[in-house]
C-alpha positions, 0 to 999 in steps of 0.5 A: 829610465822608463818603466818596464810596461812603458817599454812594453807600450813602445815595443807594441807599437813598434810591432803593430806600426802604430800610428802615434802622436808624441809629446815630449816633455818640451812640449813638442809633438811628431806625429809618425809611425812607430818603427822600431826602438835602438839603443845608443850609448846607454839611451833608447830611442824611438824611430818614429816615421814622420811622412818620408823622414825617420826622427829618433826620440829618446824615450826619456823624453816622452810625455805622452803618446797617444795611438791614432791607429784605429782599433789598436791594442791601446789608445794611449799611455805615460811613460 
């Protein structure tokens, strides 16, 4: 599971629709805006907009998210 403040982080950006870079702990990256977050079977996902196509990524799979929106609330955190 994620901390408590990284799960604050997501909701954030999923309120203001940020726009993220994501990096997994594989090493890819999607770059996209922040939707909102879903849970499935016990996992949460984050619903990224990626140019027209909406990828999930589990937040458990996270390793960074760094925000590309101008003047947000916060610029990047760890879950």
């Amino acid at each position: 599971m994620i901390s408590c403040a990284s799960h604050d982080y997501f909701e954030s950006a999923c309120v203001y629709h940020y726009d993220l870079l994501v990096e997994l702990k594989h090493g890819e990256c999607f770059s996209g805006r922040a939707e909102t977050i879903s849970c499935t079977d016990k996992q949460e996902f984050l619903h990224l907009v990626v140019q027209t196509e909406t990828i999930l990524l589990n937040l458990e799979d996270i390793k960074a998210v760094r925000v590309q929106t101008l003047n947000a609330r916060f610029s990047s955190f760890e879950p």
